[in-house]
N, C-alpha and C positions, 0 to 999 in steps of 0.2 A: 832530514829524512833518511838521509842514509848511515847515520849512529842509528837511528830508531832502530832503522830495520836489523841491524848489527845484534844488538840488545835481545832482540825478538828471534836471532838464532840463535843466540848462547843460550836464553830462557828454553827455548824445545829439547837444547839437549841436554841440558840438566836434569830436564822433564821428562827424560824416555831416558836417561841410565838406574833414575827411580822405579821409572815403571820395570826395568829390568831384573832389578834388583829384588822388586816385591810382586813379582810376577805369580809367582806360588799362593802369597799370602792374599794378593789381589784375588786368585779363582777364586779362594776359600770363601775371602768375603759377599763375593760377588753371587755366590752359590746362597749364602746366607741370606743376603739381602734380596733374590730374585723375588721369592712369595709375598714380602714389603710391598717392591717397587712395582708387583703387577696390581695388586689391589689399589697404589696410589694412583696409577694411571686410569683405572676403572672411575675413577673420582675425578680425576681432572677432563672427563670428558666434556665435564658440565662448568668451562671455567665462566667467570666474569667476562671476558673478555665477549664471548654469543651476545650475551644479555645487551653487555654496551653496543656492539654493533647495533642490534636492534632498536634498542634506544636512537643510537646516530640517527637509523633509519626512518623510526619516527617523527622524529626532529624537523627531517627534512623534508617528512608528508606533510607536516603544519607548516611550516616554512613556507611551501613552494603553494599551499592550497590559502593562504595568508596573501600571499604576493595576487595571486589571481583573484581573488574578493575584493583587496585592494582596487585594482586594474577596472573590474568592474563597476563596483563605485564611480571611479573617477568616470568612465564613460556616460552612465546615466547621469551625470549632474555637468558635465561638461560636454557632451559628442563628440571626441577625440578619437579618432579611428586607434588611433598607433594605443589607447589606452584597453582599446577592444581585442584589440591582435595580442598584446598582451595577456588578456586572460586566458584568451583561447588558447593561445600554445602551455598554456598552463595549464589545463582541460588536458591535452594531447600527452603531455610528459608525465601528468601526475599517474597513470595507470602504470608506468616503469617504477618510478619509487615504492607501489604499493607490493608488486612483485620482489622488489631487495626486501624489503622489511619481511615477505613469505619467506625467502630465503634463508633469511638471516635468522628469523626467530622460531622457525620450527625445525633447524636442526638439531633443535637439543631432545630428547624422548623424554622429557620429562614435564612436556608444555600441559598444561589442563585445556579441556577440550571447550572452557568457556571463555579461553584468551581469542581461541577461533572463533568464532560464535560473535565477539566483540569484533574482531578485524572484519569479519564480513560485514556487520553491522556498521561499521566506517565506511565503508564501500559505498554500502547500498546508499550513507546520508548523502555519502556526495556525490552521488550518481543524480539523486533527486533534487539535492542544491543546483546540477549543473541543466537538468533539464528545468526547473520553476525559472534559473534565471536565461536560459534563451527563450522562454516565454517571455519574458517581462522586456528583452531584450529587442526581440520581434515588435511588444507594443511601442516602446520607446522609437522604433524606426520608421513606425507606420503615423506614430502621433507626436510626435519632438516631443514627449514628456512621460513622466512614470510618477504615479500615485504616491503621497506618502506612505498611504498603508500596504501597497506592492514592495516600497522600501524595506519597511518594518517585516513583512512577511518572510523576506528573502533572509533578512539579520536575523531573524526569530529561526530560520533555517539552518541559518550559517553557527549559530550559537549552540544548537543541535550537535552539529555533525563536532565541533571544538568540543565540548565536555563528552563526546565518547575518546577522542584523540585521546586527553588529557588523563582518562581515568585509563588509558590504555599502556601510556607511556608512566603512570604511576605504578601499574602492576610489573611492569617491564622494571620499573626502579628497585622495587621490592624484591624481586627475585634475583637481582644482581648483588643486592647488598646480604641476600642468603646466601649465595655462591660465593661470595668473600669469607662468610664467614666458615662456611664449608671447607674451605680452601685453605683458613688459616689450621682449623684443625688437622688438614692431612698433613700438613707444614709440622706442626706438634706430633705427630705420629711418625710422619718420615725422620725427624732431631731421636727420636726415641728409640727407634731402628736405627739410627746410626751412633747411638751410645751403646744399644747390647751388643751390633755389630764390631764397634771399637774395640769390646770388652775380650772380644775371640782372641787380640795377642795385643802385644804391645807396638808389635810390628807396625799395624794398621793403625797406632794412636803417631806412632814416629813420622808416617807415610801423611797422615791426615795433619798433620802440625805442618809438614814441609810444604806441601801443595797451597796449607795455606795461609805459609809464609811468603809465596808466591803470588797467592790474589793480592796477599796486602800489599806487597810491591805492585804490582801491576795497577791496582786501585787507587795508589799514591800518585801513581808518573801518570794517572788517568784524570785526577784529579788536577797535577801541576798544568795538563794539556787542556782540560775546564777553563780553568782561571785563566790560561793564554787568548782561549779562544772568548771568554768573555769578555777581558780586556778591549782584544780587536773588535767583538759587536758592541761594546758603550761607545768606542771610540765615532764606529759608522755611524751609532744613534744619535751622537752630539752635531754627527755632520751632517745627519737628515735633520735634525732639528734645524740647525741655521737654515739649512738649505728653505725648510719649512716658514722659519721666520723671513727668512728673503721675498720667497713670492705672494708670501701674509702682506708685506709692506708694498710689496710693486700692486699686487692687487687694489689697497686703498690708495693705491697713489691713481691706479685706474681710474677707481670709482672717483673720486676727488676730481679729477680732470675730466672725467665724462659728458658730453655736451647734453645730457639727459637729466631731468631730476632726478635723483636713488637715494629711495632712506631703507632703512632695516627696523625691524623692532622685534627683542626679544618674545617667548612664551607667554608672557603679561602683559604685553602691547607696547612696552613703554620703547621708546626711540633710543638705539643704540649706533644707528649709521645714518648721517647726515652729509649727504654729496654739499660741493661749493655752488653746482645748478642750483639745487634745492635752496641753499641759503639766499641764494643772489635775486631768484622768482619771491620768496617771499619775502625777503628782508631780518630774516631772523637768523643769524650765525648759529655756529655748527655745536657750540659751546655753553648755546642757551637753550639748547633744547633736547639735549640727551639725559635720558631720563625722562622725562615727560610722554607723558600718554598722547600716543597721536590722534586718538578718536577725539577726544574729549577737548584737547586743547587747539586744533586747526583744522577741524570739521564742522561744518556749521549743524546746528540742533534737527535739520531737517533732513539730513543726510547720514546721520551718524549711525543709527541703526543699519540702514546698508553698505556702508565704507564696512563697520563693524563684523558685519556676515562672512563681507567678503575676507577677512584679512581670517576670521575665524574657519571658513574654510580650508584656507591656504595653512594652518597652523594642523589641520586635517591632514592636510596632505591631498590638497584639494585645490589646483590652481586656476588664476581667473586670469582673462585675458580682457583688454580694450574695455574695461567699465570706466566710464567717467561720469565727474562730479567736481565738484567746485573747492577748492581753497581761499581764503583769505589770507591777502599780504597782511603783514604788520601794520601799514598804511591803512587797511581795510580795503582794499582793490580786488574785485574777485578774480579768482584765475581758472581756468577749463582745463582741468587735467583729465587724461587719458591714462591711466593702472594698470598695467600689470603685475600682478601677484605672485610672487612664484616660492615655494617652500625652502625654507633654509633646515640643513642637514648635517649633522656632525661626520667623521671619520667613520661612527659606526652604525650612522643612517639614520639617527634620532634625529626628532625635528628639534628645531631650536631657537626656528623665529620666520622671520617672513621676513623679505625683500621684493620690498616696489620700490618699479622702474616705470617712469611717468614721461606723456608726452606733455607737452603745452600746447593746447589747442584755443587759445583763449583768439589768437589772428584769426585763426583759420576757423573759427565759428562765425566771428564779425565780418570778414567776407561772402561767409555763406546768408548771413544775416543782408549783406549789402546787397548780394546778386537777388534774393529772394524781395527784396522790396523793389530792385530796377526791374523784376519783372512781371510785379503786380502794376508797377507803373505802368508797363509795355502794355497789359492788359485793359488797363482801365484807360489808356489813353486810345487804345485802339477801338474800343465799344465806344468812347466817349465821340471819336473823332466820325465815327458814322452816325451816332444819335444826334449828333449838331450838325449833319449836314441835314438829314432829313429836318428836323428840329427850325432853320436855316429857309428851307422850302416854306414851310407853312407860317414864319413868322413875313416870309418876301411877301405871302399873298395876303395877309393880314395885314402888314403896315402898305402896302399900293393899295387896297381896295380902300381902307381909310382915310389916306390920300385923296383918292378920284373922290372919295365919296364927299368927304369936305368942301373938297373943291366946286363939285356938281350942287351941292346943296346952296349954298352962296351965304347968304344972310340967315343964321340960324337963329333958333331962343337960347338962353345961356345954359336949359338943361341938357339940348342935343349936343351944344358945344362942349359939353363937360363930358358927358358920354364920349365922344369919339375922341377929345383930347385923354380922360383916363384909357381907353381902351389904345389908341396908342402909345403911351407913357406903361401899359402892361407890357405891349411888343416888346419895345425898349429895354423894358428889366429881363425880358426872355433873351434876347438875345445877348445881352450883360451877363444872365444867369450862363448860358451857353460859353460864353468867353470865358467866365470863370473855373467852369468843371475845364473847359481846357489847359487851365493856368496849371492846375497841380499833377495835368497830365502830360505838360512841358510840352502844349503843341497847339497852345497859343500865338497870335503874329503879333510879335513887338513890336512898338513904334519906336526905337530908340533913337535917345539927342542929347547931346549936350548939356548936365545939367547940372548947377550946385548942390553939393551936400550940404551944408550950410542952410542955404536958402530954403530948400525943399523942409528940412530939420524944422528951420525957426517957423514956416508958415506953418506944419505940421503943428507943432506943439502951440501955435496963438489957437489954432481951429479943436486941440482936445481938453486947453483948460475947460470950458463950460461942460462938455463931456463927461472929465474924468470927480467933477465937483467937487466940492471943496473942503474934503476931510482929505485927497492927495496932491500934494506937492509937484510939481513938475518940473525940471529946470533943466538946462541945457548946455553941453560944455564942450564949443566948437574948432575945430582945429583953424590955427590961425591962417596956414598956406591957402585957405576957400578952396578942398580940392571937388575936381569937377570930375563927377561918372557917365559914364555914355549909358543911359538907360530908359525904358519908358518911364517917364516922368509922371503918369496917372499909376502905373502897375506899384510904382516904389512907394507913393504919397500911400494908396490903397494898403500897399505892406505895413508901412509906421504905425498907421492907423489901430490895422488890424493887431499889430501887435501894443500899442497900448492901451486897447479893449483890455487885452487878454490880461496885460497887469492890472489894470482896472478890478477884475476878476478876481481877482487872486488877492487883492488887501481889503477882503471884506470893512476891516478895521478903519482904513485910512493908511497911508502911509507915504510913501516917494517914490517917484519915477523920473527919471534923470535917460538923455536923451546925448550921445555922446557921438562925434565924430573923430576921428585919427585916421594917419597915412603910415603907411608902413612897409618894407622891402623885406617879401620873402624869398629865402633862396629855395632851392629845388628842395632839399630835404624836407626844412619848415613847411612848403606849402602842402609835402605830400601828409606829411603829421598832420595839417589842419584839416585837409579832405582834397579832391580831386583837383587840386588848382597847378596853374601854369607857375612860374617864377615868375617875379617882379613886383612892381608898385601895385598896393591895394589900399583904397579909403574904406575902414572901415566903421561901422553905423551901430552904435550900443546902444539896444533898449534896456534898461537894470530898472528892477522895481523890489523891494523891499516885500512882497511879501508872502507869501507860503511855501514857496518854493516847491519842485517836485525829484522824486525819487528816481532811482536812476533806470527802474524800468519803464515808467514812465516817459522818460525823456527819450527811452528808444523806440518809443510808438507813436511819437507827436508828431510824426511828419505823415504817420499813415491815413488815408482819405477816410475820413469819420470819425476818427478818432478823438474823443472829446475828454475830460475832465469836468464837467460841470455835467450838475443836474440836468435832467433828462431836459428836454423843450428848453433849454437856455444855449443851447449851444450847438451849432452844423457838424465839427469836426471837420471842416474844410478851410478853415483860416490858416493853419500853418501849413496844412499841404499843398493852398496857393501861394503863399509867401518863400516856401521851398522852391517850387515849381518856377515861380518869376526869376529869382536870383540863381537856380544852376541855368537857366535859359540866358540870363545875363553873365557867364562865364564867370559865376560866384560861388560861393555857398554858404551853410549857415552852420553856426556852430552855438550850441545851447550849453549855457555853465552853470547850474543851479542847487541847493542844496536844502532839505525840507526847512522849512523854519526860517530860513534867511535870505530867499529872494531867489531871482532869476534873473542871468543876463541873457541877453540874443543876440548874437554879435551875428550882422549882415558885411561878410567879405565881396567886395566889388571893386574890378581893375579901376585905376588912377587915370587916366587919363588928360590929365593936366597937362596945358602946353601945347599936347595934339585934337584940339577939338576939329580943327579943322579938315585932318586926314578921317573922320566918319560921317557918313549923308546924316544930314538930317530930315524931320520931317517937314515937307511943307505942308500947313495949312491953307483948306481952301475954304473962302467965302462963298454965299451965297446970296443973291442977289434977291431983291423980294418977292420979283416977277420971275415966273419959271419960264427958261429959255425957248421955246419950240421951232417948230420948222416946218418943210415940206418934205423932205428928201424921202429916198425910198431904203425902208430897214426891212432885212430879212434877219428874222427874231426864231434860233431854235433853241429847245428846251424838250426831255423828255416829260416832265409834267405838267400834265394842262394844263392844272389849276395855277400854277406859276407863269405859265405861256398868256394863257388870256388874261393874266394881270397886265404883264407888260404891254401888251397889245393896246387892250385897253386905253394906259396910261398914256401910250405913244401916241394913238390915233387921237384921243382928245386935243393932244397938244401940233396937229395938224400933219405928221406924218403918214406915209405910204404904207400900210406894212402889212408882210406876207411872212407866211410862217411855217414851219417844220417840224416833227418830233424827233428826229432826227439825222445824223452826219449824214448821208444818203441819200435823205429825202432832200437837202436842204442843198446841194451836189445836183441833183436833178433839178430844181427852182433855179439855180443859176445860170444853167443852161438856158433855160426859157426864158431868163429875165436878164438883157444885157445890161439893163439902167438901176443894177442896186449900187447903193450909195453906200451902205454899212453894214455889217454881220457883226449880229449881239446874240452868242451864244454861249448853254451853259459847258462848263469844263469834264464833267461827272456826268457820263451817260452810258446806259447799257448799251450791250450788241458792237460791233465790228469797228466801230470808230466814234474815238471820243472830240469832245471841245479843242483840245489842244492838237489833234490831225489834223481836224477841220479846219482849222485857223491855220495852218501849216498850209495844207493843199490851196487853201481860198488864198493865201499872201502870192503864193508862186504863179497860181493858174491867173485872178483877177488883183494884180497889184495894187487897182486904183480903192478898189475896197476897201472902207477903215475898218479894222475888226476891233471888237469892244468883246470881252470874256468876262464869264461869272461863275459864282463858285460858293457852293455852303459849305466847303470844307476851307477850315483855316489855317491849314499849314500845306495847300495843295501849289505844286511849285509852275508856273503858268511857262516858261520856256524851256522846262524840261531838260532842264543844263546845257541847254543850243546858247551862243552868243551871237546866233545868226539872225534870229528876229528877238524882238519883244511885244508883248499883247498887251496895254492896260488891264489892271482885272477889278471889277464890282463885287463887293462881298454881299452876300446877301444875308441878311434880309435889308432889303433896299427899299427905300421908299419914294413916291413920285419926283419929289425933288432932285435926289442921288440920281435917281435915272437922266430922268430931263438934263442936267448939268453934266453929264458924263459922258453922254452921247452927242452933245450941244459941241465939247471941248472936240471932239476927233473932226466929227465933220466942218468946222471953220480951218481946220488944219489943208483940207482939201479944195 
């Protein structure tokens, strides 16, 4: 630096003993050339250099009124506030650019008065573009949406106000490249004035050689100081470059490691970035599928039109957020992706492809699936469980009045006897029918016991060969340990059953149905992969039949209540949602493996319980005698409805009993007082108003200990000691018939 500057004084004073020297000669020519040099200046008032600003200025009105149309787009087809704010201040800044380009372009006095005439006319388009689109912007707020042909109107607007831009900043181009050429000629006039000037002595030709033997030096060491300094910026650029390629490769190393699916795909669609997520959810490596069109190749047919839109937006310049839709693995397994869309951008803002970044949502829709069926369950087990208690009432007073009535009639003809035997044998199925809608509402009461799988299997399939007749095959393959489930023993024979109907169903043709037991030890992982189970030993029960097999939406609706496959009047839709319903009740579940064309298995998971039969109650059954038991004693019999009240009554007093009666906990509370000699309190559990069965039974055990109390109940999962382990009440289900009574009330009071 400091030779430079060295250099740079010796050069001035060489430079000023010249000028001292031609100091004379200098006036002369300087006198000469004055009338030249003011005429050239009169010329260069108009250089190129107006025009280009102007132009700049231009540039930057389309530029900035570009960006804001942009912005707005994006808002109407997205609602993106931040894409709104955007235009707006685009609105707000563009009337400053309009002013530099006044500026700039009419200081020259040589502007034609129809370049103004056009700038105003700019003005005024997008004055009109900015008020049509907060119109349209107003509807969009009021209505979440904007008309296509509100779209097209606004671009039909916006296209307007760009071809006056365009023909403005062409007149601007035109005029710049006349003022170059203007320029060149005062250049050619000024060289021509400095030859006749030259010609004035030789002095001024010696003076003009020296000076500019001076530029050439000085333009030489300007030049050596170029080339230094470009050296040193290839140098930085090589280092921006690495620097460039460095966070190029940490980025894919990002993406590659991302706990996220991430692909890219160029301008054309075709897949240029493939994360290790992406590979590992579909099964298709990163290798085999660049290049490839992602619409076409792992989108299914039904969806591909809108994957398509969307990635075609984003190629817009138009990003989409949380749209999901379905992938297929390699395997064919569908997968629930969540997209986002977002535009890829070169250095100089050119779009250049699209990058989605995908959730897997395939869990988290199957639990929304699970929670939405446990709480259709919760529903229909909740209507069910009142419909059956009412349901329960009127079959009590229907199987006791048929009872008394048989009884009271004695010796019938065989039509009467057929009459009240079918009309009981309806009861019966009512109340079966009633236990069943409880089954698939999981609020049914079990009888469970002790029982083989094996055994249950082998009798099962001797009772469906004539059933399943004799174009299918049956055959059985049973585990050798005999393992033994704790379960109701009519619920699970009713399950096998029902489910070898169902294959029955399904081999219109003929075919095979094979009937399989095994034991097996889940650990906690495996049981949660199979469905809600505990760890440990489980027998499990394979129904496999050879034929039609069902699809996999299908098989995600078979447990729902009506649900059927089979032609209209052939089929309830309740056989597998009671088969469901029995086995998660017996701390089980089911799991369906099927595929069209090739069959279906139904594997019934059920704990093992081999070894410990003894640690679970079982049921006892009770006989009944031919002659119905009766008595004398004295029963106070409450129930809130009558028609159930005066059955028992009824049925009691026939069979020689006392009895007095109550509609309710209260009334029946005030009879006790009056009545110190009741022997038994038979009431029901479910009664409106202030106190139910189960208080009653409470205050009547504490106030009159000698009391037997006998409770009833048409709901079947109603709990009779209300989690006290302080008393317990026998409970009568209803619908009861003379006998159940008789024997029920027979069993308490011999206790007494």
């Amino acid at each position: 630096m400091e030779k430079h500057e060295k250099n740079e004084a010796k050069q001035k004073h060489v430079f000023f003993r010249l000028i001292l020297s031609y100091a004379i000669l200098g006036v002369v020519i300087s006198l000469a050339a004055i009338v030249g040099i003011r005429s050239i200046d009169d010329e260069l008032s108009a250089t190129p250099i107006v025009y280009e600003q102007a132009l700049y200025d231009l540039h930057a009105i389309e530029a900035s009124s570009d960006r804001g149309a942009q912005a707005l787009y994006a808002y109407l087809l997205t609602g993106v506030q931040e894409e709104l704010i955007e235009y707006r201040r685009t609105v707000e800044t563009l009337p400053t650019k309009f002013d530099a380009f006044a500026s700039s372009a009419f200081l020259s006095t040589t502007q034609e008065e129809s370049q103004r005439i056009r700038f105003d006319a700019i003005k005024k388009s997008w004055a009109n573009f900015t008020r049509f689109a907060e119109v349209i912007v107003g509807e969009y707020n009021r209505a979440g949406t904007v008309s296509v042909d509100k779209l097209l109107s606004i671009e039909k607007s916006l296209a307007e106000y760009h071809g006056q831009v365009n023909f403005l900043i062409e007149y601007e181009h035109t005029k710049s490249q006349e003022s170059r050429l203007s320029l060149n000629k005062i250049i050619d006039n000024s060289q021509l004035l400095s030859l006749v000037t030259a010609l004035i002595g030789l002095a001024a030709l010696i003076l003009i050689a020296t000076l500019m033997a001076k530029q050439v030096n000085r333009f030489m060491t300007n030049q050596n100081n170029l080339l230094d300094d470009l050296r040193q910026h290839g140098a930085q650029l090589l280092f921006a470059q690495q620097q460039s390629d460095l966070i190029a490769g940490e980025l894919t190393q990002f993406i590659d490691s991302a706990n996220a699916p991430i692909f890219g795909i160029d301008a054309n669609g075709l897949i240029n970035e493939w994360n290790q997520k992406t590979a590992n959810i579909t099964g298709y490596p990163k290798e085999d599928v660049l290049g490839q069109d992602l619409v076409q190749h792992f989108v299914t047919e039904d969806y591909r039109a809108a994957v398509q839109e969307v990635l075609q937006f984003a190629l817009r310049g138009i990003e989409t957020s949380n749209y999901e839709f379905p992938l297929y693995t390699k395997e064919g397994a569908r997968i629930d992706v969540l997209l986002n869309a977002t535009t890829r951008r070169d250095m100089d803002s050119n779009i250049t492809g699209v990058i989605g970044v995908g959730q897997d949502i395939t869990e988290v829709k199957a639990a929304q699936a699970a929670l939405q069926q446990s709480q259709r369950l919760e529903v229909v087990g909740q209507l069910t469980g009142g419909v059956a208690h009412d349901f329960n009432n009127l079959l009590t007073v229907i199987t006791g009045n048929l009872s008394f009535l048989k009884g009271e009639l004695g010796v019938m003809s065989s039509d009467v006897t057929d009459i009240i035997n079918d009309a009981q044998s309806a009861a019966r199925d009512g109340a079966e029918l009633t236990h069943r809608l409880l089954a698939f509402a999981r609020q049914q009461v079990l009888e469970p016991k002790a029982t083989s799988a094996n055994d249950l299997i082998a009798d099962t399939s001797r009772l469906m060969r004539r059933a399943l007749g004799e174009d299918i095959s049956i055959t059985t393959v049973l585990d050798t340990k005999n393992p033994i489930v704790m379960v109701d023993q009519g619920q699970l024979e009713s399950a096998l059953m029902n489910l070898c109907i169902n294959a029955r169903d399904a081999m219109q043709a003929g075919g095979s149905l094979k009937i399989l037991s095994e034991t097996k030890s889940l650990s906690q992982n495996q049981a949660e992969e199979i469905g809600d189970l505990a760890a440990g030993k489980y027998v499990i029960i394979t129904v496999a039949d050879s034929g039609s097999g069902m699809s996999k939406n299908e098989i995600g609706q078979v447990f729902e209540p009506f649900y059927t496959t089979k032609e209209p009047g052939k089929g309830s839709g309740l056989g597998l949602s009671m088969v469901h319903g029995f086995v998660i009740q017996s701390q089980g579940t089911v799991v369906i493996e099927s595929k069209l064309g090739t069959g279906t298995d139904v594997k019934l998971y059920l704990p093992d319980v081999t070894g410990n039969e003894d640690n679970f109650a079982s049921t006892v059954e009770t006989t009944f005698s031919e002659r119905l038991p009766s008595g004398t004693e004295k029963i106070l019999i409450v129930d809130d409805e009558p028609r159930v009240r005066k059955t028992a009554v009824r049925i009691l007093r026939k069979l020689g009993y006392e009895v007095i009666e109550a509609n309710s906990g209260e009334e029946a509370l005030a009879l006790l007082k009056k009545n110190k000699d009741i022997d038994l309190l038979f009431s029901d559990i479910m009664m409106p108003g202030g106190m139910n069965g189960r208080q009653l039974a409470s205050i009547v055990n504490t106030e009159y200990p000698k009391i037997q109390i006998q409770l009833t109940s048409g709901y079947e999962n109603v709990d009779v000691t209300e989690n006290s382990t302080d008393f317990d009440f026998p409970l009568l289900r209803k619908p009861y018939g003379q006998e159940d009574l008789a024997t029920a009330l027979r069993i308490l009071l011999d206790r007494s």
